[in-house]
DSSP file (Angstrom, degrees, kcal/mol; ACC not computed):
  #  RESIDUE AA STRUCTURE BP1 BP2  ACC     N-H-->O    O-->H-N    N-H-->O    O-->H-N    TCO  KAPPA ALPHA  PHI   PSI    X-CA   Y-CA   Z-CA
    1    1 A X    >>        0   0    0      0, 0.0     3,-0.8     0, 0.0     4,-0.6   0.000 360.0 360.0 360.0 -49.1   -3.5  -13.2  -44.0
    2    2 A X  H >>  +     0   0    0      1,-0.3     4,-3.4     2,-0.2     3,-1.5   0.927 360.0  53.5 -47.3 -44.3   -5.1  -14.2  -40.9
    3    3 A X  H 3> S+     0   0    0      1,-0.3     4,-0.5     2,-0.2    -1,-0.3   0.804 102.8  55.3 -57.8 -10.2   -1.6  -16.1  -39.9
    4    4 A X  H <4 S+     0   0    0     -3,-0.8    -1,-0.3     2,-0.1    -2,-0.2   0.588 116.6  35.6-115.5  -7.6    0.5  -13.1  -40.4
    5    5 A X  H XX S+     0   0    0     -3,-1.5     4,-2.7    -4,-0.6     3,-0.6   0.749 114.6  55.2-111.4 -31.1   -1.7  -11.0  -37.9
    6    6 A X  H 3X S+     0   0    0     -4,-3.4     4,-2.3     1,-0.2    -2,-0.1   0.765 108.9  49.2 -58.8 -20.5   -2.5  -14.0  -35.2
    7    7 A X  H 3X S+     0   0    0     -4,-0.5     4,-1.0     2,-0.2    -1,-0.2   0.694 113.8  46.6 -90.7 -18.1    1.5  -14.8  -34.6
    8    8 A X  H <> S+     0   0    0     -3,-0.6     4,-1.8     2,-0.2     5,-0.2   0.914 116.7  42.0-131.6 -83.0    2.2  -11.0  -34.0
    9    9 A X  H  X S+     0   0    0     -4,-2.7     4,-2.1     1,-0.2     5,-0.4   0.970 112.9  50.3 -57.2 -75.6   -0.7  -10.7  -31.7
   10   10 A X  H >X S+     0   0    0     -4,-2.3     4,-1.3     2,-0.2     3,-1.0   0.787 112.1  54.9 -22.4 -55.5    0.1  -14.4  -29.7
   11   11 A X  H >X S+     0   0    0     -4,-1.0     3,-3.4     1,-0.3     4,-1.2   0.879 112.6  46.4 -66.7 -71.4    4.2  -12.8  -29.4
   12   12 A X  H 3< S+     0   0    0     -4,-1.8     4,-0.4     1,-0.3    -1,-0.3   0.545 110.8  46.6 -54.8 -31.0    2.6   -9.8  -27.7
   13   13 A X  H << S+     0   0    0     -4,-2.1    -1,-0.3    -3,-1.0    -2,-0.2   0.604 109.0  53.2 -87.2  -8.0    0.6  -11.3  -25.5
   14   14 A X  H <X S+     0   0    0     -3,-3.4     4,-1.1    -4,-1.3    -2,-0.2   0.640 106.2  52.6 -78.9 -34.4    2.9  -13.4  -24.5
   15   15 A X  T  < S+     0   0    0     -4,-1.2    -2,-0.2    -5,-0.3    -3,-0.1   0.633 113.6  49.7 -77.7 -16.0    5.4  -10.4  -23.7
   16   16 A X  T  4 S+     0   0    0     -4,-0.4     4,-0.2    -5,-0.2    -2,-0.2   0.382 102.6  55.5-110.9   0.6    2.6   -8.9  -21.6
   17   17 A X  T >4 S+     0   0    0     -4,-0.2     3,-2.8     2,-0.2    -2,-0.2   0.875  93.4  69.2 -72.7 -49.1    1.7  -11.7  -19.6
   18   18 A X  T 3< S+     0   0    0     -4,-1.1    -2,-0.1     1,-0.3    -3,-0.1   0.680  93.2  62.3 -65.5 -24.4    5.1  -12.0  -18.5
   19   19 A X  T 3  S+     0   0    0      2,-0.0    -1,-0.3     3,-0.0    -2,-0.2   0.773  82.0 102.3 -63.6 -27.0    4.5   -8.7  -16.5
   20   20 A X  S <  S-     0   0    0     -3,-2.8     2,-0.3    -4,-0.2    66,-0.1  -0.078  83.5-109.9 -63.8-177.2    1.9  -10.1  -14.4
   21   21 A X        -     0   0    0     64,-0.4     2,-0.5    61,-0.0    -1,-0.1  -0.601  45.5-149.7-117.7 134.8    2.5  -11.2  -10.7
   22   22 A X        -     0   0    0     -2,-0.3    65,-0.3    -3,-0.1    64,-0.0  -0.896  26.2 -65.8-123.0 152.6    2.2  -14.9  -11.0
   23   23 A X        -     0   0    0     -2,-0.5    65,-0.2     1,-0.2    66,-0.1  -0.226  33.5-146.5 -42.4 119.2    1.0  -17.5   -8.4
   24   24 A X        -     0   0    0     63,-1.0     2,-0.7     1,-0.1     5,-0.2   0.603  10.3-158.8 -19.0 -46.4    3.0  -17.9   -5.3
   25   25 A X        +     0   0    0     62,-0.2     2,-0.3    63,-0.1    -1,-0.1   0.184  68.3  64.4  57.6 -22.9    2.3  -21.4   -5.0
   26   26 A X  S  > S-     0   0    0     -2,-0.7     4,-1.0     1,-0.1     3,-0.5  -0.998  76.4-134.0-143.3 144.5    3.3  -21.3   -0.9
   27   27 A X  H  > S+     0   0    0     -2,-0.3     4,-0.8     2,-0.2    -1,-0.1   0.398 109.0  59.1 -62.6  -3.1    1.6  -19.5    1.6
   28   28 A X  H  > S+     0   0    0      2,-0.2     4,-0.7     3,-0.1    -1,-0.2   0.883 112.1  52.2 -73.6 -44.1    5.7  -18.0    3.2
   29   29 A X  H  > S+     0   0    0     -3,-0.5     4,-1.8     1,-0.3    -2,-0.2   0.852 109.2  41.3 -61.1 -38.0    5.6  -16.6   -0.6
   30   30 A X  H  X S+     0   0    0     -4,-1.0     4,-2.4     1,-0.3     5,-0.4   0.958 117.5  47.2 -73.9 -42.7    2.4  -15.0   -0.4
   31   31 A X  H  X S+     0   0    0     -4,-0.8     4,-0.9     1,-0.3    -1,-0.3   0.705 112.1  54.3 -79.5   0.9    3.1  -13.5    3.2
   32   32 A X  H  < S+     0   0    0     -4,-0.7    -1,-0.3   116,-0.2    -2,-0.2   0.992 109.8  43.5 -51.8 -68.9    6.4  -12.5    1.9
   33   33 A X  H >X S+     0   0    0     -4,-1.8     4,-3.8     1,-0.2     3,-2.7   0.920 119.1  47.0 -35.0 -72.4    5.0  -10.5   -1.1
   34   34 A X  H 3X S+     0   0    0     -4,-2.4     4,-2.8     1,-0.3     5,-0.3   0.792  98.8  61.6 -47.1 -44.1    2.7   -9.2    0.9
   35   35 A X  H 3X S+     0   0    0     -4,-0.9     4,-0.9    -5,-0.4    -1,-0.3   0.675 105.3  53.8 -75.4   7.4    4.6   -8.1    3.9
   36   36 A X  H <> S+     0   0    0     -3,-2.7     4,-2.5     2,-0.2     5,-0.4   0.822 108.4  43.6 -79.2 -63.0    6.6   -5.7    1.7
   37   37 A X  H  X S+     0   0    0     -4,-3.8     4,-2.5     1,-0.2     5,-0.2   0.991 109.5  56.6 -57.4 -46.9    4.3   -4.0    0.4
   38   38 A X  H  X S+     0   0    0     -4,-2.8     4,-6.4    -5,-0.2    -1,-0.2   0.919 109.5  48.8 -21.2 -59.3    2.6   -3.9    3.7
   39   39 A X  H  X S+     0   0    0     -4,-0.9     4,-3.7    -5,-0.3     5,-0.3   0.985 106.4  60.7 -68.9 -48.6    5.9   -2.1    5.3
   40   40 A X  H  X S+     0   0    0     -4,-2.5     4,-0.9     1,-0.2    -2,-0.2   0.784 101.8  47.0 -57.7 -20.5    5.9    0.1    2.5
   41   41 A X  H  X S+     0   0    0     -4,-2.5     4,-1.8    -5,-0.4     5,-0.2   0.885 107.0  60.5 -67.6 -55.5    2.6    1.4    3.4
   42   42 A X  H  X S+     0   0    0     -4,-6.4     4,-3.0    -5,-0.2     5,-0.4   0.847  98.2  55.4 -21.0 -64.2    3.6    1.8    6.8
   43   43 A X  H  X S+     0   0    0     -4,-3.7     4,-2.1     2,-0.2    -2,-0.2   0.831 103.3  53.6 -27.9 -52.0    6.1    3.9    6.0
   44   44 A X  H  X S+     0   0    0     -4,-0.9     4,-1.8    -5,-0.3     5,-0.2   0.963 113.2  44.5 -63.3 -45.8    3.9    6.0    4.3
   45   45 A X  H  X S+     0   0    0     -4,-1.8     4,-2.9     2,-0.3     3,-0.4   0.939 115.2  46.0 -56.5 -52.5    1.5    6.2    7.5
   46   46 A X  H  X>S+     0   0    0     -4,-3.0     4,-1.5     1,-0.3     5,-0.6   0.956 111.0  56.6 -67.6 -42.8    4.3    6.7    9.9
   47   47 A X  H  X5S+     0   0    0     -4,-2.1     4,-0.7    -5,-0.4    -2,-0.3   0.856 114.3  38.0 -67.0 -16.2    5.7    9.5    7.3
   48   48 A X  H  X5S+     0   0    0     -4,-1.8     4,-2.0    -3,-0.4    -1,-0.2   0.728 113.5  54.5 -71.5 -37.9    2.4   11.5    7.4
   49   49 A X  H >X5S+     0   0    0     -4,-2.9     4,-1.4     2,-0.2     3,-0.9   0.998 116.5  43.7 -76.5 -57.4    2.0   10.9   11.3
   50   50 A X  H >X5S+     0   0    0     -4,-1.5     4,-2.0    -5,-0.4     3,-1.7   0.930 113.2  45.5 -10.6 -94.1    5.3   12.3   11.3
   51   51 A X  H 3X<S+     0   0    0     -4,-0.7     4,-0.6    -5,-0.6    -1,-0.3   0.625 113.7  51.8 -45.2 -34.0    4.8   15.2    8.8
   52   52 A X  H <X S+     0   0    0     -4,-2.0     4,-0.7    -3,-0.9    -1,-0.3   0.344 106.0  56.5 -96.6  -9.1    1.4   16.1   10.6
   53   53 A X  H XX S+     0   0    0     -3,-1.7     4,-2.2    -4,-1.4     3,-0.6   0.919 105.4  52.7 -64.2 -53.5    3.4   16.2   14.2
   54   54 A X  H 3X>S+     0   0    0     -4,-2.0     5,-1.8     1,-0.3     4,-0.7   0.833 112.5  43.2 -76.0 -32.8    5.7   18.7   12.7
   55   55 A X  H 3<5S+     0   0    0     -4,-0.6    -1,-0.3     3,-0.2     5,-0.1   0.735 107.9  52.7 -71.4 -29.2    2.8   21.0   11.7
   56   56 A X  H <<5S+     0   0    0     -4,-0.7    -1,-0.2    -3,-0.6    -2,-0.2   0.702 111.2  54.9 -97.0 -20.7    0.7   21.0   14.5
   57   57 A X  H  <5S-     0   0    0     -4,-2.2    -2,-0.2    -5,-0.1    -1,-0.2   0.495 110.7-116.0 -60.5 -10.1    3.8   21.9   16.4
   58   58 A X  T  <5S+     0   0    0     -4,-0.7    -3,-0.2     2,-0.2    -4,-0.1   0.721  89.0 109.7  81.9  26.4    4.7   24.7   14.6
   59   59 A X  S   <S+     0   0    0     -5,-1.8     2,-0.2     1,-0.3    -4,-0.2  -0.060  70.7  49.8-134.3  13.7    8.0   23.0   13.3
   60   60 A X  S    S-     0   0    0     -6,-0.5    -1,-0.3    -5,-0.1    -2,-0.2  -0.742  79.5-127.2-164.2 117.4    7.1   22.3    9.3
   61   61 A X        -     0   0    0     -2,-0.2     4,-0.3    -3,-0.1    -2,-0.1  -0.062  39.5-106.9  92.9 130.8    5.6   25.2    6.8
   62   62 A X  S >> S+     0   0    0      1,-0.2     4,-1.1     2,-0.2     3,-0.7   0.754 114.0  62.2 -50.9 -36.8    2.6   23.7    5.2
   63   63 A X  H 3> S+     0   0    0      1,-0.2     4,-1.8     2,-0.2     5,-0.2   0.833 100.9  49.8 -50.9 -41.3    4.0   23.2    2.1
   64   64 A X  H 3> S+     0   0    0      2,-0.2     4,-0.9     1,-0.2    -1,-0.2   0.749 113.0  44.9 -85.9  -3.3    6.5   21.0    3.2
   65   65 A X  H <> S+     0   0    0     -3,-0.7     4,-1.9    -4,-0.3    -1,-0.2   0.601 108.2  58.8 -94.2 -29.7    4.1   18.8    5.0
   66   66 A X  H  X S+     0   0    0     -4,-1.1     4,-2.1     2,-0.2     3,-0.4   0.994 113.1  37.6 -77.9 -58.1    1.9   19.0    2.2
   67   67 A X  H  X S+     0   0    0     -4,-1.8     4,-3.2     2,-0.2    -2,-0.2   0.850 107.8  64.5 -25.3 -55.8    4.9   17.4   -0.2
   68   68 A X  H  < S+     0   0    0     -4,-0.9    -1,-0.2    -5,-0.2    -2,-0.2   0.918 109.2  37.1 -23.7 -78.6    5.8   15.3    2.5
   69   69 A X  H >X S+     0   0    0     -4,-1.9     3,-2.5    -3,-0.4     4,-1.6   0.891 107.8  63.4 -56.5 -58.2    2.1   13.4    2.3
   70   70 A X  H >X S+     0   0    0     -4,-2.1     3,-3.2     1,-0.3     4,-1.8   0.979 103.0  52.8 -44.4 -57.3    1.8   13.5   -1.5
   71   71 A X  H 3X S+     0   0    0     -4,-3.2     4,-1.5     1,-0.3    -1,-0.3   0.701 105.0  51.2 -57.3 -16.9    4.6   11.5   -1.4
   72   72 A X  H <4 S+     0   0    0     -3,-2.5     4,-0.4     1,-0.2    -1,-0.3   0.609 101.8  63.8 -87.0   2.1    3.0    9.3    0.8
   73   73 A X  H << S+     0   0    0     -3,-3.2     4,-0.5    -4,-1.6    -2,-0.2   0.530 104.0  45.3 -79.3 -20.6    0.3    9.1   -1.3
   74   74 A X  H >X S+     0   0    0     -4,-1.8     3,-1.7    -5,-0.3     4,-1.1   0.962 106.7  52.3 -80.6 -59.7    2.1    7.6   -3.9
   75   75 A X  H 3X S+     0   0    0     -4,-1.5     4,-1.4     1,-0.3    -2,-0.2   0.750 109.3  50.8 -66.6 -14.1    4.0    5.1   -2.2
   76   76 A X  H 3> S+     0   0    0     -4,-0.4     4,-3.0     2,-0.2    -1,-0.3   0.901 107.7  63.1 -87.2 -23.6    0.7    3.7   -0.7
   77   77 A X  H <> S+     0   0    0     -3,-1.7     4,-2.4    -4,-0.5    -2,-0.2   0.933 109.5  37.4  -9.9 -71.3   -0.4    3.9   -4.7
   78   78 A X  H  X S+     0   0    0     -4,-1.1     4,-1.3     2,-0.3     5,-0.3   0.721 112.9  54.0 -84.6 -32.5    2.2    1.5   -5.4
   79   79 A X  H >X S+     0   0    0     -4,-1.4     4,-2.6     2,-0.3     3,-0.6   0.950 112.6  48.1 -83.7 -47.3    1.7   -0.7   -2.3
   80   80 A X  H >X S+     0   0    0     -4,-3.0     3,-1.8     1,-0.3     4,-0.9   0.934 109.8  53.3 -33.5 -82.3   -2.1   -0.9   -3.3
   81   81 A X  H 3X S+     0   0    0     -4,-2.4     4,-0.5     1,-0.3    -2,-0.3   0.481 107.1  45.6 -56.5 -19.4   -1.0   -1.8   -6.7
   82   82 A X  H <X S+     0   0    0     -4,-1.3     4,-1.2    -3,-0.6    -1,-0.3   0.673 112.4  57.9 -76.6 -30.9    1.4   -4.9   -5.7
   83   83 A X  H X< S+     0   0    0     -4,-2.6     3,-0.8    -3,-1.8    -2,-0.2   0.995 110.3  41.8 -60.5 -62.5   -1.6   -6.1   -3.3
   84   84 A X  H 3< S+     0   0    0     -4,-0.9    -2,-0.2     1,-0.2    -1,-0.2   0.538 110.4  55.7 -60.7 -32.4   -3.8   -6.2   -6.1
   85   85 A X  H 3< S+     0   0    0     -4,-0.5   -64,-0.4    -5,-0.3    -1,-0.2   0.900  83.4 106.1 -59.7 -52.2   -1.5   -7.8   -8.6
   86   86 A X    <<  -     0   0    0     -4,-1.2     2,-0.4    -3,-0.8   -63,-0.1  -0.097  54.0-159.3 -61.6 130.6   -0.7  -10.8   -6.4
   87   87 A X        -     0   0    0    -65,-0.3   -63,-1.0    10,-0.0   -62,-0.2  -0.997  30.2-137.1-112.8 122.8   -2.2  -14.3   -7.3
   88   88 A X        -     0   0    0     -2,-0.4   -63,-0.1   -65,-0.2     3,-0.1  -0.167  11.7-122.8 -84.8 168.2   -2.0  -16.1   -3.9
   89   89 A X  S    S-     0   0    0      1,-0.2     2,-0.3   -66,-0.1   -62,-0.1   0.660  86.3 -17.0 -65.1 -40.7   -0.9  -19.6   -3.6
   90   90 A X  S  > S-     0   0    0    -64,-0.1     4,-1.6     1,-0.1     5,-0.2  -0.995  88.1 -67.5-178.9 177.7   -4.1  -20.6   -2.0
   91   91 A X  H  >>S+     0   0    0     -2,-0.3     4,-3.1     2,-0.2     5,-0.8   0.989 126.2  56.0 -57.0 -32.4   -7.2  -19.4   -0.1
   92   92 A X  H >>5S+     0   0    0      1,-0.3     3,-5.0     2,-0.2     4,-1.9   0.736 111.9  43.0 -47.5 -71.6   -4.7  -18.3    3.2
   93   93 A X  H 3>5S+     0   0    0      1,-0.3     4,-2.3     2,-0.2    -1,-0.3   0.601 116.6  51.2 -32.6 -42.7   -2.7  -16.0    0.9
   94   94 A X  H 3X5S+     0   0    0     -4,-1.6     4,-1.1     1,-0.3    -1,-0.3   0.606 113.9  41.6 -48.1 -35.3   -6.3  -14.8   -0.8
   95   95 A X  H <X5S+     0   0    0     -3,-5.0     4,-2.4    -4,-3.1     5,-0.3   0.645 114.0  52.7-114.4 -14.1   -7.8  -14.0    2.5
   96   96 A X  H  XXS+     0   0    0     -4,-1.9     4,-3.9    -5,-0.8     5,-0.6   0.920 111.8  47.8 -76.6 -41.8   -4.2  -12.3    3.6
   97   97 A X  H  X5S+     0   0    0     -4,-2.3     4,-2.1    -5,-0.4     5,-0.3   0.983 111.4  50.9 -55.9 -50.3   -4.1   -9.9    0.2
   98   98 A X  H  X5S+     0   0    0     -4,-1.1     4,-2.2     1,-0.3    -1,-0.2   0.923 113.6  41.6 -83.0 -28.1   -7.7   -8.9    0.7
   99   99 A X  H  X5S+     0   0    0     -4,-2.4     4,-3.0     1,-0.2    -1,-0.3   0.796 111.8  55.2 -78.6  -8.1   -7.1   -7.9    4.2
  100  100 A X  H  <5S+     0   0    0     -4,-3.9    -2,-0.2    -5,-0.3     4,-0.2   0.750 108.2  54.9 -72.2 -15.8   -3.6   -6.2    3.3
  101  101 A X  H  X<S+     0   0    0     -4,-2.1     4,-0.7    -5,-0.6    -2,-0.2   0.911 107.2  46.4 -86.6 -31.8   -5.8   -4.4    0.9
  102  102 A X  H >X S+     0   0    0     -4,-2.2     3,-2.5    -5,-0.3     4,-1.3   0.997 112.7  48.6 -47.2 -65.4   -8.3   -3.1    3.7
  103  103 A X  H 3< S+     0   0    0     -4,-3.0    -1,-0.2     1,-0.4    -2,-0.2   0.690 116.2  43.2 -71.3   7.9   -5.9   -2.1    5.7
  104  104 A X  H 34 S+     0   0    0     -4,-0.2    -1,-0.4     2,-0.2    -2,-0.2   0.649 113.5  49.3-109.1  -2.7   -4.1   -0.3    2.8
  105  105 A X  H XX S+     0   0    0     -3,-2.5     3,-7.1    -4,-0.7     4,-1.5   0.920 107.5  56.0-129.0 -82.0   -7.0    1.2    1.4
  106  106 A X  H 3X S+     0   0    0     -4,-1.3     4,-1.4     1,-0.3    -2,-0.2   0.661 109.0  53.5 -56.2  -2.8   -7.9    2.4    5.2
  107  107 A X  H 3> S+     0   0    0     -5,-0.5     4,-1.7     1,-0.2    -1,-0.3   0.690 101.6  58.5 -92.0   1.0   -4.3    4.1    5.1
  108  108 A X  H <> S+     0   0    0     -3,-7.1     4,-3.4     2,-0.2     3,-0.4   0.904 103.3  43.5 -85.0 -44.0   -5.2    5.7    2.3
  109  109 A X  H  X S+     0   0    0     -4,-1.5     4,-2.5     1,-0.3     3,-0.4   0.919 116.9  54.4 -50.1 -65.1   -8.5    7.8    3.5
  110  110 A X  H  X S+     0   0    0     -4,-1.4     4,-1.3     1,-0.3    -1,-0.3   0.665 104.3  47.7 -83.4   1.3   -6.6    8.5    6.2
  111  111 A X  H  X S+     0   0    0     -4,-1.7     4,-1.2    -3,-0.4    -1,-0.3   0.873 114.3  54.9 -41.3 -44.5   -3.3   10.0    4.3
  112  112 A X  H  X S+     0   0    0     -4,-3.4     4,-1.6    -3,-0.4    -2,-0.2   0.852 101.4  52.7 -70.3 -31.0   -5.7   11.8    2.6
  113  113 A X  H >X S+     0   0    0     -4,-2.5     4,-1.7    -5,-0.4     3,-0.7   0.899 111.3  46.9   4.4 -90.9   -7.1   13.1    5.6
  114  114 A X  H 3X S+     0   0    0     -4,-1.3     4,-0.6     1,-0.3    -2,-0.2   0.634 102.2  59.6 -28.9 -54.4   -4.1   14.2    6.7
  115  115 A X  H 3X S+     0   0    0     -4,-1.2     4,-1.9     1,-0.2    -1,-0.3   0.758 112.0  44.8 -80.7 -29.3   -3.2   15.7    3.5
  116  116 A X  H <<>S+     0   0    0     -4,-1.6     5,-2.0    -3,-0.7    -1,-0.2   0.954 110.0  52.3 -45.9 -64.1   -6.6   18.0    3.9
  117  117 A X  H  <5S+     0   0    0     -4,-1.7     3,-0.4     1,-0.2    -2,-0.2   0.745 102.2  54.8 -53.9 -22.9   -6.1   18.7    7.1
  118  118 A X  H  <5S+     0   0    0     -4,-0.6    -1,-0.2     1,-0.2    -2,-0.2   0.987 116.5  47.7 -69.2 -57.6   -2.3   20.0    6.2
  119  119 A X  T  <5S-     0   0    0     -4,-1.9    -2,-0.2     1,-0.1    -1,-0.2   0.254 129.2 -92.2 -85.9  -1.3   -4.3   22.3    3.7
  120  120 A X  T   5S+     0   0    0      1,-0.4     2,-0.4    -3,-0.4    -3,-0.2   0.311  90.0 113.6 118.7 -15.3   -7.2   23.6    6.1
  121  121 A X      < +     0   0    0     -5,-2.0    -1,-0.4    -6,-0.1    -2,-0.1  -0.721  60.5   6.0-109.2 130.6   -9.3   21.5    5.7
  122  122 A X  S    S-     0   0    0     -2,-0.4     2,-0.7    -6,-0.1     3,-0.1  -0.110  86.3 -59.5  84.6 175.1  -10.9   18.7    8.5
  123  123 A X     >  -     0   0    0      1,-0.2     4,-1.6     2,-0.0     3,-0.3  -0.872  32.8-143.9-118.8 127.4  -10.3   18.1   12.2
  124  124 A X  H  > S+     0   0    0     -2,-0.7     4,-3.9     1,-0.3     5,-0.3   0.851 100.5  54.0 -58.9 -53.3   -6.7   17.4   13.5
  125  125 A X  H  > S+     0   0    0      2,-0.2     4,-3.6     1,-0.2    -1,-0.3   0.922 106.3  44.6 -10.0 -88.6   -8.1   15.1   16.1
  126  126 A X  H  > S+     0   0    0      1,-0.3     4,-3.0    -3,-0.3     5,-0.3   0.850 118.1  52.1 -58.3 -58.4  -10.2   12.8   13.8
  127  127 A X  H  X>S+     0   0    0     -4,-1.6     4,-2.9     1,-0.3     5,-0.5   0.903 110.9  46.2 -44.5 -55.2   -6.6   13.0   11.5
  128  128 A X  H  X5S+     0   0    0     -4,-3.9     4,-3.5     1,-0.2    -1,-0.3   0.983 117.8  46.5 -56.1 -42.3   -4.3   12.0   14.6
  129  129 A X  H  X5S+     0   0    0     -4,-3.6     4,-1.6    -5,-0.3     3,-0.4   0.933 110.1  48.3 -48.0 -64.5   -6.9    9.2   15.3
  130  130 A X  H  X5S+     0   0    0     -4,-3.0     4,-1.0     1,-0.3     5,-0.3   0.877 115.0  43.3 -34.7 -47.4   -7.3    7.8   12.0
  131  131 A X  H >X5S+     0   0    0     -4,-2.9     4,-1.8    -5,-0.3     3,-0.8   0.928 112.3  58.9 -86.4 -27.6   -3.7    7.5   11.2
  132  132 A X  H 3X<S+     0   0    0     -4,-3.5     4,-2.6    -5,-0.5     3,-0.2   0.997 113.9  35.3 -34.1 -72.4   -3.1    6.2   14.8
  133  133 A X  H 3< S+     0   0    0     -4,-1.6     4,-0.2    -5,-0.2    -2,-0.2   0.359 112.4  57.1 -99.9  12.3   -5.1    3.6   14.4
  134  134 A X  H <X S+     0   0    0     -4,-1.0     4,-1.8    -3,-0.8     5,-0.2   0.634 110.3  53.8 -96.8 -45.8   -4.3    2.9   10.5
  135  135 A X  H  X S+     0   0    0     -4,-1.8     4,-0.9    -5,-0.3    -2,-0.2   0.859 106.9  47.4 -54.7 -49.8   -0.7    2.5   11.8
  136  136 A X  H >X S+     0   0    0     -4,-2.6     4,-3.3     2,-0.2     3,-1.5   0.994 112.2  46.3 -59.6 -59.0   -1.5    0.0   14.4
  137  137 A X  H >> S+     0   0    0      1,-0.3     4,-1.6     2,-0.3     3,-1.4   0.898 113.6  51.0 -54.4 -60.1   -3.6   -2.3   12.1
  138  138 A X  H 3X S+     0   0    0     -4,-1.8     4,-2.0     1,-0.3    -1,-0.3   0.917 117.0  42.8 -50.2 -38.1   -0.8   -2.1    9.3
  139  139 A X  H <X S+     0   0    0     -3,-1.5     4,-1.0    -4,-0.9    -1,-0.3   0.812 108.8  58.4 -83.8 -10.4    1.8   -3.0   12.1
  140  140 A X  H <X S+     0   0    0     -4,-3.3     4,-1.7    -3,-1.4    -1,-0.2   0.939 110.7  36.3 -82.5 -33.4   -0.3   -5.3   13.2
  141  141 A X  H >X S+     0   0    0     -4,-1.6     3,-3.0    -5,-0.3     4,-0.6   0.994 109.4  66.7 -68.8 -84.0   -0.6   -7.4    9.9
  142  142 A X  H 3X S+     0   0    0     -4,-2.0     4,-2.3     1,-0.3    -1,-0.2   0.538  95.7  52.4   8.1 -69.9    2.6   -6.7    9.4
  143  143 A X  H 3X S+     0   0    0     -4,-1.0     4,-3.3     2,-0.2    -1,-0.3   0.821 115.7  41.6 -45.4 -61.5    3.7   -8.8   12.3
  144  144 A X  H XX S+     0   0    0     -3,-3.0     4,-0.9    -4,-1.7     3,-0.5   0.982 109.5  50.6 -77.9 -52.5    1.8  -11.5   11.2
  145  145 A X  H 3X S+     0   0    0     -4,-0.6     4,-0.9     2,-0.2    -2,-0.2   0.867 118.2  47.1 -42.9 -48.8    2.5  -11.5    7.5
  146  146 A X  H 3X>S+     0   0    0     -4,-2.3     5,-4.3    -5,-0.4     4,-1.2   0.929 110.7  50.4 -53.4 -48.9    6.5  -11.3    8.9
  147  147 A X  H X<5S+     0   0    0     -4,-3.3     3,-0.8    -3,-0.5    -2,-0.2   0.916 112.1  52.6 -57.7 -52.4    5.8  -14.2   11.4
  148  148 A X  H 3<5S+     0   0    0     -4,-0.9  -117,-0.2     1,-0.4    -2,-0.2   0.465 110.2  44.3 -14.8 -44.2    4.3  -16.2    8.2
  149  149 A X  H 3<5S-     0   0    0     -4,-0.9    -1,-0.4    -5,-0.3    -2,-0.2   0.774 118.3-112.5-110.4  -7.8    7.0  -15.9    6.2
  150  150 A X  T <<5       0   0    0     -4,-1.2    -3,-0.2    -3,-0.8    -2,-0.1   0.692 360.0 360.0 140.0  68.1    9.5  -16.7    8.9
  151  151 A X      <       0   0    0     -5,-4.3    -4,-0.3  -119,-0.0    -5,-0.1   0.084 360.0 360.0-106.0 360.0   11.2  -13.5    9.4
């Protein structure tokens, strides 16, 4: 009885393993991974900095700015979640994921920021800054992760 439930369980866990993010094995691979998800997060930053130009310009309805941002809130979601996934090759790759994760983690407070501010909430200053300076640090990583992988 025990056989007929262990063999069942082993296939399945074997079918959900296969989902995981697996070691890199070389530090180009890790800064590959990583710089994607990285750009995608960017995106998201530059698409709020964007989306919060047009508002405080009088050129975008809050509602659409507010859409705008959700959306960037997902995609920095997802960016998160492929950082977090990743089993590096070796300590560089290790010490590059955990700072791709700062700096995606700091893009998030300040999307959300943003996304406050859109709604009334916070001071458009402290928004521009943050995502200013969420933007560099992402491009700046970027850059290196890109350099790394030898794009």
């Amino acid at each position: 009885m025990l056989r007929t439930r262990v063999v069942p369980a082993l296939a399945a866990l074997a079918l959900v393993s296969g989902c995981a993010v697996g070691s890199s094995s070389a530090p180009t691979s890790d800064a590959a991974t990583l710089g994607g998800a990285v750009a995608e997060a960017t995106s998201a930053v530059e698409t709020t900095r964007l989306a919060a130009r047009l508002l405080r310009t009088d050129r975008a309805p809050a509602t659409v700015v507010d859409t705008a941002i959700d959306d960037s809130v997902h995609v920095l979601a997802d960016a998160s979640f492929a950082i977090s996934t990743l089993v590096p090759g070796g300590p560089r790759g290790a010490a590059w994921r955990d700072e791709a994760l700062d700096a995606v983690s700091e893009a998030t407070v300040a999307v959300t920021r943003a996304r406050d501010w859109a709604n009334g909430v916070g001071d458009g200053a402290r928004v521009r800054g943050d995502l200013d300076a969420s933007a560099q640090r992402l491009d700046d990583l970027g850059s290196e992760l890109d350099a790394a992988a030898g794009r």
